[in-house]
C-alpha positions as semicolon CSV with decimal commas, in nm:
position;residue;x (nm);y (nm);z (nm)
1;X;0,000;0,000;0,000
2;X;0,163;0,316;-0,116
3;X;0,036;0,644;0,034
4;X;0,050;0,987;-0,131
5;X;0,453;1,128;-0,081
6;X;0,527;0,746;-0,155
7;X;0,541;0,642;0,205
8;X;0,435;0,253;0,229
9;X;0,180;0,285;0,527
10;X;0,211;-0,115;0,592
11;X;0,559;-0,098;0,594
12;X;0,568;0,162;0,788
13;X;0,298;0,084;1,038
14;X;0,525;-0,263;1,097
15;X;0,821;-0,107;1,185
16;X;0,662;0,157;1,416
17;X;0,492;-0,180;1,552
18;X;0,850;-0,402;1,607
19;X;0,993;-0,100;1,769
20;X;0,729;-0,017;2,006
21;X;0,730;-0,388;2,101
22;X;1,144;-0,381;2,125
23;X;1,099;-0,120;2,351
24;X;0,879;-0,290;2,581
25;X;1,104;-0,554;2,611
26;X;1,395;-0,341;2,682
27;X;1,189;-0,184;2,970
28;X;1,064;-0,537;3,094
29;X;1,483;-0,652;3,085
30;X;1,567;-0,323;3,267
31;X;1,348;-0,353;3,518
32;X;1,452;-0,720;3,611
33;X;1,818;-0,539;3,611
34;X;1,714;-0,318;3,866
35;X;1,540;-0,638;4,057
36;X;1,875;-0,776;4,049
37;X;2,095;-0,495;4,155
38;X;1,790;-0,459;4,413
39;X;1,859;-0,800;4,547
40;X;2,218;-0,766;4,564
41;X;2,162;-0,448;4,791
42;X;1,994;-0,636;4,999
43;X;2,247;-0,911;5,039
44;X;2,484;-0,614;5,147
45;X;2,673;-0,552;4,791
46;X;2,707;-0,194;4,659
47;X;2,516;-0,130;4,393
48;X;2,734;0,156;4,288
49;X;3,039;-0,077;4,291
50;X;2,891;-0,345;4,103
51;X;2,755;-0,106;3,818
52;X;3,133;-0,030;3,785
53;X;3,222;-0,344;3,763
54;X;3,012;-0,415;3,465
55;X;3,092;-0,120;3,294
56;X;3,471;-0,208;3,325
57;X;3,405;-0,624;3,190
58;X;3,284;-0,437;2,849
59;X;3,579;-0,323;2,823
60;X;3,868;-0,455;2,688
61;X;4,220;-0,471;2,906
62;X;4,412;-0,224;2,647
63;X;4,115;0,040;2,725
64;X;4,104;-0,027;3,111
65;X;4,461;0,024;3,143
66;X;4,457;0,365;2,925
67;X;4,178;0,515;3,163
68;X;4,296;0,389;3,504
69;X;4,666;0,613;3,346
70;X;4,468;0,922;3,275
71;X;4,279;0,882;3,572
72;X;4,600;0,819;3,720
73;X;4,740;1,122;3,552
74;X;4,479;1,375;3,680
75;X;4,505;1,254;4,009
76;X;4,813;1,332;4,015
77;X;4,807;1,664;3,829
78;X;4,532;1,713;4,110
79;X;4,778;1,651;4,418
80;X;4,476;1,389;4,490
81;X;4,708;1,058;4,441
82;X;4,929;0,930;4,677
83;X;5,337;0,970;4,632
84;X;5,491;0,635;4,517
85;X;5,698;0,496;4,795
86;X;6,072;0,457;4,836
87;X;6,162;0,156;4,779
88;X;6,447;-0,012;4,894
């Protein structure tokens, strides 16, 4: 079906359709998420620590390391790290 401007309305109408039902699945998975990081609260974790953690397994080692050396870096730049000690 081919509507004046040449926009397929059945095409159309199904995508609008797959996406409003993809997004109601994200929100159904998200909310479990939050059930989980809910439970883990509860079982004494921190939440905020564990979010980290997950964001850092995406990553991969090569990109860890470069942020934990600017991080490192700014810290330092900040007076907000701590000296290295002397060894020996």
């Amino acid at each position: 079906m081919s509507d004046p401007g040449g926009v397929a309305g059945d095409q159309l109408r199904a995508f609008i359709e797959r996406i409003e039902r993809l997004e109601e699945e994200k929100k159904v998975i998200s909310d479990d998420i939050k059930d989980v990081y809910a439970e883990a609260k509860g079982n004494g974790y921190d939440v905020k620590i564990l979010r980290k953690i997950v964001s850092l397994r995406k990553k991969q080692p090569h990109e860890r390391e470069e942020e934990e050396a600017i991080l490192d870096l700014y810290l330092h730049a900040l007076g907000m790290a701590a000296a290295p000690e002397d060894s020996q």
